[in-house]
C-alpha positions in Angstrom: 0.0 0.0 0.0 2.6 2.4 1.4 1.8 6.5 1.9 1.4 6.8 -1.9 -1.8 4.5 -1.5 -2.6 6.7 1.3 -5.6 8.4 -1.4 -7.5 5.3 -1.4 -7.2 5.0 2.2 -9.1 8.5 2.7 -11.8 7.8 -0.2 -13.0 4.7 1.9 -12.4 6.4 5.6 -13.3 10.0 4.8 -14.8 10.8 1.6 -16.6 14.1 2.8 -12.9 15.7 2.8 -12.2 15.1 -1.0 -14.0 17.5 -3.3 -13.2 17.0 -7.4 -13.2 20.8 -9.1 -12.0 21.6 -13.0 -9.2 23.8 -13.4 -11.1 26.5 -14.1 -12.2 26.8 -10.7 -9.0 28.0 -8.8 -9.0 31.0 -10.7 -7.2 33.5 -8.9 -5.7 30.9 -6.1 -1.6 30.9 -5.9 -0.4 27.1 -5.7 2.7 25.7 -4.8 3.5 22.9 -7.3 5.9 20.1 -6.4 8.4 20.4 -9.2 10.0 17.0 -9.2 6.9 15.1 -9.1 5.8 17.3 -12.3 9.0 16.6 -14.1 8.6 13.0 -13.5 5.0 13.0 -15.1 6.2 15.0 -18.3 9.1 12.9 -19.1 6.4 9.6 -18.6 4.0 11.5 -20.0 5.4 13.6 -23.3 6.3 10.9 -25.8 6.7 10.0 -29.1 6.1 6.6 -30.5 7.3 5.2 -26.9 9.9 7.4 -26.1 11.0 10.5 -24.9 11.0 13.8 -27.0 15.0 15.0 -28.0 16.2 17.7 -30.5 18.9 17.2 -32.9 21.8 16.8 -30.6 19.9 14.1 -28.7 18.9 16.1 -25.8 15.7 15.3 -24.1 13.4 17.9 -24.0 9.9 16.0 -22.6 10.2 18.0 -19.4 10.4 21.7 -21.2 7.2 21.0 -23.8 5.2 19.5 -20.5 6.7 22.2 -18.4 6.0 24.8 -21.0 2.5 24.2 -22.1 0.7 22.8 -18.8 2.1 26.1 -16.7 0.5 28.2 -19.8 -2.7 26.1 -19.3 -2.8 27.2 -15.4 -2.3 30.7 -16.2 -4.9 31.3 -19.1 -7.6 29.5 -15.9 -6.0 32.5 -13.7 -3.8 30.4 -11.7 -0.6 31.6 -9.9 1.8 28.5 -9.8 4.9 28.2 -7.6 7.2 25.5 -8.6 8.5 24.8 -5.4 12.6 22.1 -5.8 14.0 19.5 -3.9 16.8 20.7 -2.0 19.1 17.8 -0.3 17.3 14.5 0.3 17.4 14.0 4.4 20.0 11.1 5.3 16.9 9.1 6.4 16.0 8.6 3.0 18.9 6.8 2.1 17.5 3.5 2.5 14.7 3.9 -0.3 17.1 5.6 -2.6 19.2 2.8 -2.7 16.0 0.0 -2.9 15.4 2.8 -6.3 18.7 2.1 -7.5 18.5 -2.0 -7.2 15.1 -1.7 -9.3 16.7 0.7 -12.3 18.6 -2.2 -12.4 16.5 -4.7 -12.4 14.8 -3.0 -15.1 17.7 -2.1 -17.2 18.3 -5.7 -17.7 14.4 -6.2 -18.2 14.8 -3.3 -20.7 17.5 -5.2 -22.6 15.7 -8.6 -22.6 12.7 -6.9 -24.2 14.7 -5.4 -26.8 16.0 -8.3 -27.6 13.0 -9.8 -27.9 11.1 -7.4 -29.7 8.7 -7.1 -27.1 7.3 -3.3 -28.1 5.0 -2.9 -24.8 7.7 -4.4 -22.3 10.2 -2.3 -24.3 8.0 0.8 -23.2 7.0 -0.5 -19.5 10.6 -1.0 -18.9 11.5 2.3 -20.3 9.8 4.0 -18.1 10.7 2.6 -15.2 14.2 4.0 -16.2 13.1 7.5 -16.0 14.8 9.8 -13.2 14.9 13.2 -12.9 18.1 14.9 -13.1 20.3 17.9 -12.0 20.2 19.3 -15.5 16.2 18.1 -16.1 15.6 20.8 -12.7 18.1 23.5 -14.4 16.5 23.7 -17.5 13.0 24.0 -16.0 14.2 26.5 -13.3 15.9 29.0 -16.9 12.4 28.0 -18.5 10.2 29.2 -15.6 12.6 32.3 -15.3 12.0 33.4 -18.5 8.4 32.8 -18.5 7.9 35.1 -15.3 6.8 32.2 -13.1 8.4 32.2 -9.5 10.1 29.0 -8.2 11.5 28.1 -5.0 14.7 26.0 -3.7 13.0 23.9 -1.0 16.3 23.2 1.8 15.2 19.4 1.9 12.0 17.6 0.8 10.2 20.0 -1.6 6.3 18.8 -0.2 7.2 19.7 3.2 8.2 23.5 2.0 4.8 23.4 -0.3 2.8 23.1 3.1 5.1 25.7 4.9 4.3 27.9 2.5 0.2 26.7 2.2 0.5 27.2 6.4 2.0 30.9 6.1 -1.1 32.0 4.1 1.4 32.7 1.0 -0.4 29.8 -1.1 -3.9 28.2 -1.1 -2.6 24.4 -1.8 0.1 22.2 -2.6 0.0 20.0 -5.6 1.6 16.8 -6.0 0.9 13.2 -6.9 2.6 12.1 -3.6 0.4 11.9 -0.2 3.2 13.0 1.8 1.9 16.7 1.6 -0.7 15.9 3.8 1.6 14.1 5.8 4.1 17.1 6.1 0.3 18.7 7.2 -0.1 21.2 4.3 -4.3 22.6 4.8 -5.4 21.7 1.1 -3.7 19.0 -1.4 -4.1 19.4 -5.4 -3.8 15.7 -7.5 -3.8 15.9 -11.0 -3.1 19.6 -11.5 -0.4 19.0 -14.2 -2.1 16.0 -15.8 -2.5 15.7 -19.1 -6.1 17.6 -20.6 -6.3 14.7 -22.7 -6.7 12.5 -20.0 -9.8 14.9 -18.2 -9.2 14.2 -15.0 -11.0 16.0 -12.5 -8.7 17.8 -10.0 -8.9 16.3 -6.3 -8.9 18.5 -3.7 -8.1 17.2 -0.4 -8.7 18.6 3.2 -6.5 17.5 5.6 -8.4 19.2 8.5 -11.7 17.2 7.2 -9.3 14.0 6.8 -8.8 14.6 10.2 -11.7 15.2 11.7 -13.6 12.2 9.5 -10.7 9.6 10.4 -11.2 10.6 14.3 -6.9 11.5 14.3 -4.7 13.9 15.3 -2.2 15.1 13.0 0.2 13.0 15.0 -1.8 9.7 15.0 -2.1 10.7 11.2 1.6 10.5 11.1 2.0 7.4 13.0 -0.5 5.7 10.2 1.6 6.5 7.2 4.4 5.3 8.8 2.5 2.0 9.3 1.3 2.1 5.9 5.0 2.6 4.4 6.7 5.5 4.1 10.0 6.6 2.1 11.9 6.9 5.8 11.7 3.7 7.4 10.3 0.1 6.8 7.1 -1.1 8.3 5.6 -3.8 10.5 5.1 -6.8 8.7 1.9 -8.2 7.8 0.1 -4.7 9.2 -2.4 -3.7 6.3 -4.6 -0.4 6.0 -7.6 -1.8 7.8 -5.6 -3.3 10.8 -3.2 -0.4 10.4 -6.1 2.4 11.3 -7.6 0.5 14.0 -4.2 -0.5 15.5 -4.0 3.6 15.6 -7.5 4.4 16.7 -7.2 1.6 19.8 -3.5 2.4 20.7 -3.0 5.8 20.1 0.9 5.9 18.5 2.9 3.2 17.4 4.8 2.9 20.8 1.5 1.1 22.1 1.1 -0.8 19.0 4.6 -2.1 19.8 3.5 -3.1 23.3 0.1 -4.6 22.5 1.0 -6.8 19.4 2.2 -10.5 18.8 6.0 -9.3 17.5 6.1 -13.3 16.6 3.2 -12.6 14.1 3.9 -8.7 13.2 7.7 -7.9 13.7 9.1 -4.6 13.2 12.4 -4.2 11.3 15.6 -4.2 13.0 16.3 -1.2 13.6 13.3 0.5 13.2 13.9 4.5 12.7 10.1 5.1 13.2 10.8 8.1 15.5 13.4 9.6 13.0 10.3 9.6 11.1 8.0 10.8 12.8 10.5 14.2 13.8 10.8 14.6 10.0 7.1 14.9 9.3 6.6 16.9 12.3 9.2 19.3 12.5 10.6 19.4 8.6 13.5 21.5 7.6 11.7 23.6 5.5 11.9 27.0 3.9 10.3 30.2 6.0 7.3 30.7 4.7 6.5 33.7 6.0 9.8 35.1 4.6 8.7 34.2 1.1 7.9 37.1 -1.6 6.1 36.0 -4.5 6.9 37.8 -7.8 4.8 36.6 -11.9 6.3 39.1 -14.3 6.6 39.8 -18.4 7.5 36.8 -20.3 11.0 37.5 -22.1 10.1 36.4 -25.2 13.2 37.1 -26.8 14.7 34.9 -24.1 11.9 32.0 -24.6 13.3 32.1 -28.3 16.8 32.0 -27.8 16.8 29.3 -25.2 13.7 27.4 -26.5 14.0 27.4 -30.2 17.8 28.6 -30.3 19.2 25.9 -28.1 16.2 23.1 -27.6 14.9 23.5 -31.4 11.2 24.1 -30.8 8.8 25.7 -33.0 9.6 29.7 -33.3 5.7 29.8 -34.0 4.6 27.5 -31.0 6.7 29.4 -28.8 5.9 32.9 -29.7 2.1 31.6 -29.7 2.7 30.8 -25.8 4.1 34.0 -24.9 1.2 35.7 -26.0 -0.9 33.4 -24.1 1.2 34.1 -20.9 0.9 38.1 -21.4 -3.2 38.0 -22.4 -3.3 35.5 -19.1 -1.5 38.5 -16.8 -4.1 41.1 -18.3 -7.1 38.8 -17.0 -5.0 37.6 -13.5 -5.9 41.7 -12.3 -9.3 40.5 -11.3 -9.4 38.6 -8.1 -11.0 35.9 -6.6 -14.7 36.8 -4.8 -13.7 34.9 -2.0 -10.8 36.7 -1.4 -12.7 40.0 -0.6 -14.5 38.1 2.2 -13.8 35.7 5.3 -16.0 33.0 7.0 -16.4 33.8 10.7 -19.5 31.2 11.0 -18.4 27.5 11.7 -20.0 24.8 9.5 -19.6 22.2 11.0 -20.2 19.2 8.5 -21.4 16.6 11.6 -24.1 19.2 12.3 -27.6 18.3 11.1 -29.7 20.7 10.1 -33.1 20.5 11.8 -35.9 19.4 8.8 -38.0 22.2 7.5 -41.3 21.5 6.0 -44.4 23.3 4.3 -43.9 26.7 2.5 -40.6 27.1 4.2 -39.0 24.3 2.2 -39.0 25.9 -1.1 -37.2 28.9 -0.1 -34.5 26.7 1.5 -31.7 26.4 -1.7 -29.1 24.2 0.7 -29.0 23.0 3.7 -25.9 24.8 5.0 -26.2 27.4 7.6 -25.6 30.4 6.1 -21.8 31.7 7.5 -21.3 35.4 8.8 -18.8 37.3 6.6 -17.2 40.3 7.1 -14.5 42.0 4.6 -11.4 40.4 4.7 -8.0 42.8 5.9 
């Protein structure tokens, strides 16, 4: 299962805290985008005939066409993206990034058997499998967003855990990723499937972790302590512990300490040693850029720039690209007006437990929801 599985996990235990919106809606909403994780999905993603795009010189240039036209799509629906970088991998996370390197591997000799065989589909599974995102994948989409006039952000260590430092110091609405750990690292409001392909229409999930929270009967803490049961990138788990016995162990026990006390370690034994703690620290108290410090800047496209670097260096289309930067300057004229919501705040708690009492007769028509109406008054 492990935390990436963790979505599931929520859709069964607290469905009320997922909401599913088109792009269209986050109009006028700044959102710290997990840049990695949308690197990773354009080099999968952006292919020809099976493989990644390259100019003339063999270069790969997957990651600037996705980075490129998906931003553009967010800003002509009024969104503000921050790409947000992985600074240095914490030394807990050693462990998994060498399990990664045992499978690229395996697969590379997978890869090669395919080939030999002629085996098209393995030949594409397997190629995939290979794909890693690199020092020089992150520089060319850090010039690209430069030039574009789209802010991004050296995270000091796990780039989700600076997303939700910067959702927590009001400087962003969400995070978006395909990775769970956001909530984890306890960012307000996750994004999955912001960058994904339009071909693929997939409705936008919006997750709130306060509702997760709430719905799942957890603390952020006991919320911790479950993804480290359920496997996280930091440590191993306790064997033959699934999702089902994994949220009750929590809801019984409390934290994993009493787990540890109250289980058969004949039947379920931990790992020797077992870093869970380590863990725990780093999803509690992450090293993280100040959010609070953080000044958020969209500007001009250069075109000129664009052209030089784009079609100068990487060989795309002079048209395509010039097409773009007019798309990015008409999308700053609209971005002036704001969001409604942004001119007001909620001061009146709904409560989504609370049931409203029944209303009958005349009265019923004029009721459009059943929500109790919040008290707003204008926002500082």
């Amino acid at each position: 299962m492990g935390i990436h599985g963790l979505a599931k996990l929520i859709a069964d235990q607290a469905p009320g805290a997922i909401k599913e919106n088109d792009m269209k809606n986050y109009f006028g909403r700044k959102i710290a985008i997990d840049a990695s994780m949308s690197i990773y999905q354009f080099l999968i993603a952006v292919r020809l005939d099976g493989n990644v795009l390259h100019n003339e010189e063999g270069e790969t240039t997957s990651h600037l066409m996705g980075m490129f036209y998906r931003t553009i799509r967010m800003l002509e629906n009024g969104i503000k993206p921050v790409y947000v970088f992985d600074g240095k991998p914490p030394e807990l996370k050693s462990g998994e990034l060498a399990k990664r390197g045992e499978r690229r591997a395996e697969a590379e000799k997978q890869l090669a058997k395919a080939q030999e065989a002629g085996e098209q589909e393995n030949i594409e599974k397997f190629n995939k499998r290979l794909v890693k995102v690199t020092p020089q994948h992150n520089e060319e989409c850090k010039k690209l967003l430069s030039l574009m006039g789209v802010p991004y952000i050296e995270a000091t260590c796990e780039a989700e855990a600076s997303c939700a430092a910067l959702v927590k110091a009001g400087k962003v609405y969400a995070t978006a990723t395909e990775d769970m750990d956001g909530l984890t690292f306890g960012t307000t409001v996750l994004l999955r499937h912001l960058t994904a392909s339009e071909a693929k229409k997939l409705p936008i999930q919006e997750f709130h972790f306060n509702r997760v929270l709430q719905d799942m009967g957890l603390t952020h803490e006991q919320f911790v302590d479950l993804c480290i049961l359920l496997g996280c990138d930091y440590c191993g788990t306790i064997k033959g512990i699934g999702p089902k016995r994994a949220i009750d162990l929590i809801r019984q026990h409390g934290c994993i300490e009493e787990i540890l006390e109250n289980i058969d370690s004949s039947k379920h034994p931990a790992p020797e040693p077992w870093l869970y703690k380590e863990a725990r620290a780093l999803f509690l108290n992450p090293d993280v850029v100040q959010g609070e410090s953080v000044e958020l800047r969209w500007s001009e496209p250069d075109e000129e720039g664009l052209l030089r670097f784009m079609c100068g260096e990487k060989q795309f289309s002079e048209d395509r690209i010039r097409n773009g930067c007019r798309k990015i300057a008409k999308s700053r004229q609209g971005s002036t007006q704001g969001r409604l919501d942004s001119f007001f705040t909620v001061t009146g708690s709904l409560s989504s437990k609370r049931k409203e009492p029944e209303v009958k007769g005349p009265a019923k028509k004029k009721q459009k929801t059943g929500a109790t109406p919040g008290k707003f008054k204008k926002a500082k």
